[in-house]
C-alpha positions as CSV (number, residue, x, y, z in Angstrom):
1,X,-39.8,8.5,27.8
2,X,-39.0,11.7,29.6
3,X,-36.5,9.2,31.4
4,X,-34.8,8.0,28.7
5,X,-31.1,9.6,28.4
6,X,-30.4,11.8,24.9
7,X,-28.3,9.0,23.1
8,X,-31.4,6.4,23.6
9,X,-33.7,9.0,22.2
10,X,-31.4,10.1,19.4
11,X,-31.0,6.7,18.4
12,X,-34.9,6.2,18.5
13,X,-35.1,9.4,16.2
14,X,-32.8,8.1,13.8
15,X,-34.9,4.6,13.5
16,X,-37.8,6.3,13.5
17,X,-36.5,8.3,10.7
18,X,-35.4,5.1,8.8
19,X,-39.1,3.5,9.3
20,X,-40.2,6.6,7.6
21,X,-38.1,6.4,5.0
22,X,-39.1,2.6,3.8
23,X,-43.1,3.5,4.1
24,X,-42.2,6.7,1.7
25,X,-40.3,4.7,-0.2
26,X,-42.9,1.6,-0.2
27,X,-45.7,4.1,-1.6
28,X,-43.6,5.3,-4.4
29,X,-42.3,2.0,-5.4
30,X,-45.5,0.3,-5.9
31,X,-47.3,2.8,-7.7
32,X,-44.1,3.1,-9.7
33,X,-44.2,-0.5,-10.8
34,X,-44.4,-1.7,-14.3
35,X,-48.3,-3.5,-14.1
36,X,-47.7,-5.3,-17.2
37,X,-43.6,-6.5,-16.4
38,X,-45.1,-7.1,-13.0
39,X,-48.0,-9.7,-14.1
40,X,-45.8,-11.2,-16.1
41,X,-43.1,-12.0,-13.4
42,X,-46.1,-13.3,-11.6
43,X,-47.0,-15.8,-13.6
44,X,-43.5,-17.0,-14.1
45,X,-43.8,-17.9,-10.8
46,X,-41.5,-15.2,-8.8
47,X,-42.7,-15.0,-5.5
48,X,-41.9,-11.0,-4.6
49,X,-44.4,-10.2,-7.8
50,X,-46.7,-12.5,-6.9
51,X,-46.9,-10.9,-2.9
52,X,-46.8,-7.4,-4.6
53,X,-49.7,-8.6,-6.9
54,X,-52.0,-9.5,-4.4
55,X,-51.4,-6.7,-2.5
56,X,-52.1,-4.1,-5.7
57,X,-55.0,-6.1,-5.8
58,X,-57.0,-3.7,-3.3
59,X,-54.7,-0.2,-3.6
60,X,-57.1,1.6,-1.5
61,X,-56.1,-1.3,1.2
62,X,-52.4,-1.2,0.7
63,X,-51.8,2.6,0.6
64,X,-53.9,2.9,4.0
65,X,-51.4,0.8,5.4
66,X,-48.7,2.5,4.3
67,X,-50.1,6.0,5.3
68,X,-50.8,4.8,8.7
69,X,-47.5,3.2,9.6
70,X,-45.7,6.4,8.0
71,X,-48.2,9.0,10.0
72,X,-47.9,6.6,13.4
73,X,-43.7,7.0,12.6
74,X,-43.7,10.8,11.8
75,X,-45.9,11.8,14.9
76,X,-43.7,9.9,17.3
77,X,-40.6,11.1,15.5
78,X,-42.4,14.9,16.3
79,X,-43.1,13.6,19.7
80,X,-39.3,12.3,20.3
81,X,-37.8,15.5,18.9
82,X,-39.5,18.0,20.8
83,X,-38.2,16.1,24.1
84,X,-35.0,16.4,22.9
85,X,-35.1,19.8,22.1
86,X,-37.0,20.5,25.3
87,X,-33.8,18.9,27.4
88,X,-31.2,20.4,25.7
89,X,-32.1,24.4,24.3
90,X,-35.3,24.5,26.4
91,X,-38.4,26.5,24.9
92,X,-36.7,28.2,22.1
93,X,-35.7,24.4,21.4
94,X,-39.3,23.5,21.1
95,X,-40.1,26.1,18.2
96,X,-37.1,25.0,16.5
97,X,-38.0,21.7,16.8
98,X,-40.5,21.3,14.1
99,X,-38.5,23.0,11.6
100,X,-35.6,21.0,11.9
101,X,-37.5,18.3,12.2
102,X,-39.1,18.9,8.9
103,X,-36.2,20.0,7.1
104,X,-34.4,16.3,7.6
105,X,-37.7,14.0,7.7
106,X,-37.9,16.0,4.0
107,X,-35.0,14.9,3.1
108,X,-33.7,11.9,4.4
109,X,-37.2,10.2,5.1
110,X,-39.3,11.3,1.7
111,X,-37.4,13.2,-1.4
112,X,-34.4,11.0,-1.2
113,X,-36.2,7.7,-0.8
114,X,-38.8,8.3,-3.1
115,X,-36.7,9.3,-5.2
116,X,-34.2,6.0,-5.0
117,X,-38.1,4.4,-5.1
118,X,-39.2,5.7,-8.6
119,X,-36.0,4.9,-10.5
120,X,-35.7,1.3,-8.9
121,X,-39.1,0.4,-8.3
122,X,-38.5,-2.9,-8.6
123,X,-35.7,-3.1,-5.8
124,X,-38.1,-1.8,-3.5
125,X,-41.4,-2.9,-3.9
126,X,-41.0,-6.5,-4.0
127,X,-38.7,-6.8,-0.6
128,X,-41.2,-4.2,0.8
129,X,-44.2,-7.1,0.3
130,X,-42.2,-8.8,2.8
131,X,-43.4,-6.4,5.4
132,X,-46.5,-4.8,4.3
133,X,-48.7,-8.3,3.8
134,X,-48.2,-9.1,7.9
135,X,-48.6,-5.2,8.7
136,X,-52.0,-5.2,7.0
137,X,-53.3,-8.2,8.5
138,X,-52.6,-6.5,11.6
139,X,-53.4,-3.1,11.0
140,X,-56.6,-4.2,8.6
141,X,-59.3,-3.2,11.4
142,X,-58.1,0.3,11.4
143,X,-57.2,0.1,7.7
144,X,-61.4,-0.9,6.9
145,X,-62.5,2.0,8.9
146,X,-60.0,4.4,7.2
147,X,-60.9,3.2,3.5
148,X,-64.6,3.4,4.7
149,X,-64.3,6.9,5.2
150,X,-61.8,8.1,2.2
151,X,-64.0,6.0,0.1
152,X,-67.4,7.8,0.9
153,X,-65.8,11.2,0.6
154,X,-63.9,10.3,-2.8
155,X,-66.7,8.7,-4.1
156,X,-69.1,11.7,-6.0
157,X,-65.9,12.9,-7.1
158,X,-64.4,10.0,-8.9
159,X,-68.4,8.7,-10.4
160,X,-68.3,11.8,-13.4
161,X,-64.7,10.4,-14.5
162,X,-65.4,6.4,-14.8
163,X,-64.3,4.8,-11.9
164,X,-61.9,2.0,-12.9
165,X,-60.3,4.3,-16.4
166,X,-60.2,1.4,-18.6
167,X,-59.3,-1.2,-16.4
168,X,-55.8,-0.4,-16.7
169,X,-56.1,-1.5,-20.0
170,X,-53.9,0.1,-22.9
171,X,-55.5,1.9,-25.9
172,X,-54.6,1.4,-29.6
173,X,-52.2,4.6,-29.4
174,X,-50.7,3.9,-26.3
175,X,-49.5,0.4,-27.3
176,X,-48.2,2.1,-30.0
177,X,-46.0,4.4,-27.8
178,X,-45.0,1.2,-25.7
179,X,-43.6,-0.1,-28.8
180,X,-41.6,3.4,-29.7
181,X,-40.5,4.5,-26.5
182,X,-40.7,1.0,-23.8
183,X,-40.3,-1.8,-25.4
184,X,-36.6,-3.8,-26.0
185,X,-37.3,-5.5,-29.6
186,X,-35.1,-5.7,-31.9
187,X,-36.0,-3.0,-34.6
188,X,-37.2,-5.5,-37.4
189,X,-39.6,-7.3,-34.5
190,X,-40.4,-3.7,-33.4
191,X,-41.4,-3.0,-36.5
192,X,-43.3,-5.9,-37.2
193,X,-45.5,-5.1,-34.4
194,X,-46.5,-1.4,-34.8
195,X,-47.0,-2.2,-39.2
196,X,-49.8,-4.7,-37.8
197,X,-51.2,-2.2,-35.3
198,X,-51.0,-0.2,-38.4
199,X,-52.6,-2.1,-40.6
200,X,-56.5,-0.4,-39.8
201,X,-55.1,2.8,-41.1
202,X,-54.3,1.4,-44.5
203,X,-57.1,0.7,-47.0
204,X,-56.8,-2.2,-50.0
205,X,-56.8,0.4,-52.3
206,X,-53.7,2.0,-50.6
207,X,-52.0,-1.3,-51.6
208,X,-54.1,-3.0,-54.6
209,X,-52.2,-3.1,-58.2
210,X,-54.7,-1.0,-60.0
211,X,-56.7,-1.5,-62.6
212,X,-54.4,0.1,-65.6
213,X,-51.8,-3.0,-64.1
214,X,-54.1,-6.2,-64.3
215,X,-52.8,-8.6,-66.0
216,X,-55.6,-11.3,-67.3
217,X,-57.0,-13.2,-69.8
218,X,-59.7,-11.7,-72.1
219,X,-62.1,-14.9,-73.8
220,X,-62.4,-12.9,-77.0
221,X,-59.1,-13.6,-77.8
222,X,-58.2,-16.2,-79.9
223,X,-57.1,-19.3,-78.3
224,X,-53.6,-19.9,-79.3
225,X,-53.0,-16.0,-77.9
226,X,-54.3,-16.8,-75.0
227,X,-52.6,-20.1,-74.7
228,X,-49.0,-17.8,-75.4
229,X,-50.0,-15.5,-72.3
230,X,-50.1,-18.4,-69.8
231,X,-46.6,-19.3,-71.1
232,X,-45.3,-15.9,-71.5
233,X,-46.7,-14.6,-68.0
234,X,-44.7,-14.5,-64.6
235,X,-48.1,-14.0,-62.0
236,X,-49.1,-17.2,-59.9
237,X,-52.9,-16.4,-60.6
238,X,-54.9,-14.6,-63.1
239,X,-58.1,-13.3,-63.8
240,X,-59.8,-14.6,-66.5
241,X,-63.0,-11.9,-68.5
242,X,-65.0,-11.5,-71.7
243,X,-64.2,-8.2,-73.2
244,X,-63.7,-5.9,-70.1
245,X,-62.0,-6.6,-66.5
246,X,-65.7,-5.9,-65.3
247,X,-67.2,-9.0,-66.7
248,X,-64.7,-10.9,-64.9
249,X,-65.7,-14.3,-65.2
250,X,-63.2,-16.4,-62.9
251,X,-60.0,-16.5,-61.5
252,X,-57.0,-18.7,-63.2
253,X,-54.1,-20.7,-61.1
254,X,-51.4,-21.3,-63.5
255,X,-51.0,-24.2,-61.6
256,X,-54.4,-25.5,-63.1
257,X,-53.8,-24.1,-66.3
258,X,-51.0,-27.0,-66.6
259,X,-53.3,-29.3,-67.2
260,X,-54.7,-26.9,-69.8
261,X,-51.8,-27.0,-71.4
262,X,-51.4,-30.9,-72.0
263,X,-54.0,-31.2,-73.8
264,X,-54.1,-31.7,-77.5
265,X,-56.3,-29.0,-78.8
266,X,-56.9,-26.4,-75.6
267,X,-60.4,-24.5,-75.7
268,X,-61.9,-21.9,-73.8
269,X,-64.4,-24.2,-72.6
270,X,-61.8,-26.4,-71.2
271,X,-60.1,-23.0,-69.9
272,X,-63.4,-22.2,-68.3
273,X,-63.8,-25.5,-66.7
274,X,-60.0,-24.7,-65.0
275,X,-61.3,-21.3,-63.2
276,X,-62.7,-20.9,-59.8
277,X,-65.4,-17.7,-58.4
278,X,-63.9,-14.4,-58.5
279,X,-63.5,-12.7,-54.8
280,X,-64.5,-9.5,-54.7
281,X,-63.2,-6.8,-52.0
282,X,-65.0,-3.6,-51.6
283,X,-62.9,-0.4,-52.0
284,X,-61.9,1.1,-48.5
285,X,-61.7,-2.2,-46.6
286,X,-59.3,-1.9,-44.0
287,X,-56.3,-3.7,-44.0
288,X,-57.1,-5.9,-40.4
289,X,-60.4,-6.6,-41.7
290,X,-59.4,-8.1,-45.0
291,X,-56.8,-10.2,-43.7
292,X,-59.2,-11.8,-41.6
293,X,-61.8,-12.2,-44.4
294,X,-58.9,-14.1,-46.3
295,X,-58.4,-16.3,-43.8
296,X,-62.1,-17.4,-43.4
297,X,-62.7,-17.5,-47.1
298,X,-59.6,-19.2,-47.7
299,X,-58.5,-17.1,-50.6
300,X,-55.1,-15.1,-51.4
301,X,-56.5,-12.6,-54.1
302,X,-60.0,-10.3,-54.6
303,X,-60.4,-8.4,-57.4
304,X,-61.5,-4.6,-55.8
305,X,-64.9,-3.3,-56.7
306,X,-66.2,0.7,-56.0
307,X,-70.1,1.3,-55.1
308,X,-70.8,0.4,-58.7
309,X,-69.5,-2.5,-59.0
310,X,-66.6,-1.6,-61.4
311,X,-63.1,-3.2,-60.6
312,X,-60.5,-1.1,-59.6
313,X,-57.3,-3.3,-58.6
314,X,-56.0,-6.2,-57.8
315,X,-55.2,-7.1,-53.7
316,X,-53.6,-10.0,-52.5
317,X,-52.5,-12.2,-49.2
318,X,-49.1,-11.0,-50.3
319,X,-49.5,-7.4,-50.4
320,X,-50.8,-7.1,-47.1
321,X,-48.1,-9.5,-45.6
322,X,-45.4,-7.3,-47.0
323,X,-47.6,-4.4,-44.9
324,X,-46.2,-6.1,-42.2
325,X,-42.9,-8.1,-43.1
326,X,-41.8,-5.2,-45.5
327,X,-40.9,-6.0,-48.9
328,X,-39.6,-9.7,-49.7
329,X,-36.8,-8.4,-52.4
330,X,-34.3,-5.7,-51.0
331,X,-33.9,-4.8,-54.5
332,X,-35.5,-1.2,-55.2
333,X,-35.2,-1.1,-59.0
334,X,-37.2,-4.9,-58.5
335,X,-39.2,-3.5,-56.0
336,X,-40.6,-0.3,-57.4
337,X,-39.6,-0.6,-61.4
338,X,-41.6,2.9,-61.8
339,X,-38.5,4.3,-59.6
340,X,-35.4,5.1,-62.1
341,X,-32.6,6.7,-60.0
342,X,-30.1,9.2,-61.5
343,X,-26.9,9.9,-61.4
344,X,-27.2,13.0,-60.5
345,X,-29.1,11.6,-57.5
346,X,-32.8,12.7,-58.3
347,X,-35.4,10.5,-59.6
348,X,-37.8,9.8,-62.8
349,X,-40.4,8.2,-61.4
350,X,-43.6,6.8,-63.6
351,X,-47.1,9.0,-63.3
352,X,-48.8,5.6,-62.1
353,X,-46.0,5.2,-59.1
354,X,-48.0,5.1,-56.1
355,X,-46.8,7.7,-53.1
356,X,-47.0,4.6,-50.3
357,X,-44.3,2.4,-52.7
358,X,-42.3,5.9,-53.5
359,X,-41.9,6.5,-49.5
360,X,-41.0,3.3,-48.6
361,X,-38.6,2.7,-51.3
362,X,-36.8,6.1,-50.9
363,X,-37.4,6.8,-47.3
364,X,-39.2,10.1,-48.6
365,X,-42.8,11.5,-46.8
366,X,-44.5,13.0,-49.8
367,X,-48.6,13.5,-48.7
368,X,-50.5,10.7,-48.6
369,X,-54.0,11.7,-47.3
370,X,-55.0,12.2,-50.7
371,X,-54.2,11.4,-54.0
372,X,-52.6,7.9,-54.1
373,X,-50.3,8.5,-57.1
374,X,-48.0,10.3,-58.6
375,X,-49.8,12.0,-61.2
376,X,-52.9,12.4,-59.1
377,X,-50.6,14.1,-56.6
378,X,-49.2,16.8,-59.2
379,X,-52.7,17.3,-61.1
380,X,-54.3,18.2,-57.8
381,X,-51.6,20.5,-57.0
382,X,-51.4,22.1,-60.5
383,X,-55.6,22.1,-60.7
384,X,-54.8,21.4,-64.3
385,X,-53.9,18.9,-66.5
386,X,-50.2,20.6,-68.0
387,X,-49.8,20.8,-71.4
388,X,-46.3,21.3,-71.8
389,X,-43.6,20.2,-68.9
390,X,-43.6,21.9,-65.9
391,X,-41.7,22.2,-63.1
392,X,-43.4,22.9,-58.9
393,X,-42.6,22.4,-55.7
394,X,-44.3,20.4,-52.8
395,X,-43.3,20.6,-49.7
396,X,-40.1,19.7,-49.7
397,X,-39.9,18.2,-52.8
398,X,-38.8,19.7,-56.3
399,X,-41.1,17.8,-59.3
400,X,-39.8,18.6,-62.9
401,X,-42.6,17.2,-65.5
402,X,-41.0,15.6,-68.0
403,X,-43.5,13.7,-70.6
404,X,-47.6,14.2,-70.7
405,X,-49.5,11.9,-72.3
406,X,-53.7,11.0,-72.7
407,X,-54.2,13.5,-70.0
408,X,-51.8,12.3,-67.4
409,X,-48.1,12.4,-66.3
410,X,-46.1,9.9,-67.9
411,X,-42.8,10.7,-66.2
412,X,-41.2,12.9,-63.8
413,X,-38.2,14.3,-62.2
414,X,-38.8,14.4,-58.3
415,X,-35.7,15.9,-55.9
416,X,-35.4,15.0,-52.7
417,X,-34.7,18.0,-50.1
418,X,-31.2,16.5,-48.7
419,X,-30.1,17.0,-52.1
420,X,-31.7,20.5,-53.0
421,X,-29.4,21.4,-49.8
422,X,-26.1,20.0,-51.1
423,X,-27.0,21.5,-54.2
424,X,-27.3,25.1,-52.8
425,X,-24.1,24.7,-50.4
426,X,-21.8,23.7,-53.6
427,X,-23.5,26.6,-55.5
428,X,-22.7,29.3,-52.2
């Protein structure tokens, strides 16, 4: 080599220098890559993902390879440059040597390509399988004996954390941020997808018309009232009790109830006979569980029980499909009819409103973690039950009591904060 003239090794330098360059950029690209884009491309059949695939198969395998073939590059690059130095500035050329050397192997061989790598994995890795599959066929006796080594040394360190960490697989949460931050859905899809994820936080009490807002049919009254009900009532299914909604005694299609209706003289017997076995959904079910206990029942309502067996609201298939749909009516005033917008632009919303249906209809985030309406939300910040109207603030938002009645807040004025501020800017 000592033979070879300066252009001939400058030119060597440079290649060597190139070589370099695609190993560092090789290593970055294809721990940069996408694992779950990359999978997919594979089994759609493109060839590059499918070569990159198998070769991320054994990392420990692939990134010997690369290490070897850059180290091999960057000694002989040393190697090349110190004869050149040597030739042309003599001994104070050798101490230079490595510094220059390092300066644009630095540069030109590692931040700049990995750089280029990391933002375009893609672009790099799957040309680069190209190469690397023959090179570690080659280079796969020296590759075993390296991984043999590396692998006993790493090995007590990496037992205490797990080994494999989850199998690459993706928690709960970080789906979640996959869907925020790294997946292109449209935003109603997007949504879609991180309400069902959502749907273990949410309880069917969170969403369950409650108990003051049943709608059924009591058996002690007379027939021909109960008979003007069915007419008269706009619900798809009913319960049907003696006396209380605890002694629920079955649940009423109005569908069935047409053939109640045809007959000459109607009775409760009849009306009985029309019913099918009440459901029943214990309080604090989640969401994900109860949609699957629908399905398997093959039911679309359950009447909610607490420990003691006492009914507490009404859930449906409905409810928790608008969980993840949204709301099937864009209309708010049809939506939420406790909600009574102002001109002023506040709100009187009813006592019994519950936070969940007041957030989503206004875009508001009043607490939810505990009380689950209205009026339980101002009575556990008051500690009290007012007896005269009362105005507070929580959080953000200005309440104004306006009507108390049987120990509970009939109506109130709620202000959002947006409009507090406008407020204070025309008063300044």
């Amino acid at each position: 080599m000592e033979t070879l003239p300066l252009p001939v090794l400058y030119s060597l330098v440079a290649l060597l220098i190139v070589l370099s360059a695609y190993f560092s950029s090789s290593e970055t690209a294809m721990m940069a890559l996408n694992r779950y884009r990359l999978r997919h491309l594979a089994r759609q059949g493109h060839s590059g993902a499918q070569r990159t695939s198998r070769l991320l198969e054994r990392p420990d395998r692939l990134l010997g390879t690369i290490l070897l073939g850059n180290n091999a590059v960057n000694f002989l690059a040393a190697t090349v440059a110190t004869l050149i130095a040597l030739r042309q500035f003599g001994e104070i050329g050798v101490l230079l040597a490595p510094f220059v050397l390092t300066f644009v192997f630095l540069v030109l061989a590692e931040v700049a390509p990995k750089t280029i790598a990391a933002y375009a994995p893609e672009r790099i890795a799957y040309p680069s399988s190209v190469v690397l599959r023959p090179l570690l066929r080659v280079l796969y006796p020296l590759v075993w004996v390296l991984n043999a080594l590396s692998n006993a040394l790493a090995r007590p360190f990496l037992r205490p954390i797990g080994g494999k960490d989850g199998d690459g697989k993706l928690t709960m949460d970080e789906l979640r941020t996959v869907l925020h931050e790294g997946a292109q859905l449209p935003v109603t899809r997007q949504g879609m997808m991180l309400s069902i994820l959502d749907l273990e936080k949410v309880t069917v009490e969170d969403i369950m018309v409650p108990r003051a807002e049943i709608h059924g049919i009591d058996l002690e009254d007379d027939i021909d009232e109960i008979i003007e009900q069915i007419c008269a009532t706009t619900h798809t299914r009913m319960p049907v009790y003696k006396g209380n909604i605890n002694n629920v005694v079955g649940m009423l299609h109005m569908r069935n109830a047409v053939r109640l209706l045809r007959e000459e003289e109607p009775t409760k017997a009849a009306l009985l006979q029309e019913t099918w076995e009440p459901y029943f959904v214990p309080e604090g079910t989640p969401l994900h569980v109860q949609l699957l206990k629908f399905q398997n029942a093959e039911r679309r309502i359950g009447l909610v029980v607490d420990e003691y067996g006492d009914v507490q609201g009404i859930v449906t298939l409905e409810d928790i499909l608008e969980e993840i749909v949204g709301e099937f009516t864009s209309d708010m005033a049809a939506r939420i009819p406790e909600i009574h917008p102002q001109e002023d632009g506040s709100q009187i919303i009813d006592g019994t409103a519950l936070l969940r249906d007041i957030n989503r209809g206004l875009g508001w985030e009043l607490p939810l973690t505990g009380p689950r309406t209205l009026n339980g939300l101002i009575l556990e910040h008051l500690e009290s039950i007012p007896d005269a109207p009362v105005g507070m603030q929580i959080g953000p938002y200005r309440i104004e009591v306006l009507q108390i009645k049987d120990n509970m807040v009939r109506t109130a004025r709620v202000t959002a904060p947006a409009l507090e501020q406008e407020w204070s800017q025309d008063d300044g």
